[in-house]
Steps between C-alpha positions, in 0.01 A plus 500: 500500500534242219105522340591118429466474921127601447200245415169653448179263578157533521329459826619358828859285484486135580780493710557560874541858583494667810171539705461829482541494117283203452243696689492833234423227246239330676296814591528599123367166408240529738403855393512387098780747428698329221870595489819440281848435740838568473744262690879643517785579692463739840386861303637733765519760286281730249724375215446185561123549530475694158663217369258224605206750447601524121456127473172472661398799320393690815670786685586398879387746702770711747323433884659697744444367912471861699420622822500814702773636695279347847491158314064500594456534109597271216421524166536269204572729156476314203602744189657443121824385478640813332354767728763685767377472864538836637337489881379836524303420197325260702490621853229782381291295341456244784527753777817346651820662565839351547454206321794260407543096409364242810750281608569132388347441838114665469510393130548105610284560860170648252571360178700212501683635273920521488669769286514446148116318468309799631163485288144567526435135532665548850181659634337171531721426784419858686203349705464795742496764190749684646661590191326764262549418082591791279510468159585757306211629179769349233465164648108514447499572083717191463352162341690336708696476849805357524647358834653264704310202682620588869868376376747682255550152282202490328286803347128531418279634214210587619200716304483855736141439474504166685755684774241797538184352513516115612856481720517804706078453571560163623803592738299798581736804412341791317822685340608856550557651141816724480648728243924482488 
């Protein structure tokens, strides 16, 4: 990715973006949550995303869309960039075995979310809080969060703070803490 591709604003854009997009910013508007934003090219990968965090000064976060074998479970874990994800790490600390990645299907059915923009942000779209957050105790020491706004062109900076104790209260998730 050319880093000349990537603006960085503060705040919401003032162009037409996609509904579910416009709606991240207008709940953090609502909710007073000032952010800076990254508009670029599709960031499909981890490179990219390292890239675009070094700009905004922010590490983007590595969230992982999982569910048990029995697909009746699905978890959202949202972990640093640099960490390995080893499953069996996980499993015992959440009590569930077999898990692997959800399918483009589940992730776009309780998210609306399409691989590529998975993010934390997506949670305000899980209405029947089917989906449980996991963020690993990394993620919680950092000044500030880094993800994207329920699509992989733009990225957010967001104070961890502001994620922990005015987001995730108003869309009424209480996040499981885990150790990788």
């Amino acid at each position: 990715m050319n880093t000349s591709d990537i603006s960085i604003s503060a705040g919401r854009p003032t162009d037409e973006r996609l509904p579910k997009e416009t709606a991240v910013y207008d709940l953090l508007d609502k909710l007073g949550i000032s952010y800076m934003r990254a508009d670029h090219p599709a960031s499909d990968t981890m490179e990219e995303c390292l890239a675009i965090g070094e700009l905004l000064g922010v590490r983007i976060c590595k969230n992982l869309f999982l569910c048990n074998r029995q697909k009746t479970r699905f978890y959202l874990l949202s972990m640093p960039e640099d960490k390995p994800f080893r499953t069996k790490d996980l499993s015992s600390q959440i009590n569930s075995s077999r898990l692997s990645f959800a399918n483009a299907d589940d992730m776009l059915r309780l998210l609306d979310l399409t691989p590529g923009s998975v993010s934390i942000m997506g949670l305000m779209n899980d209405r029947e809080k089917l989906v449980t957050l996991l963020l690993d105790k990394d993620i919680l020491s950092l000044e500030y969060f880094g993800c994207h706004p329920c699509i992989n062109t733009s990225s957010l900076k967001l104070k961890t703070d502001d994620i922990i104790h005015k987001l995730l209260p108003c869309l009424g998730y209480e996040p499981v803490t885990v150790a990788l």
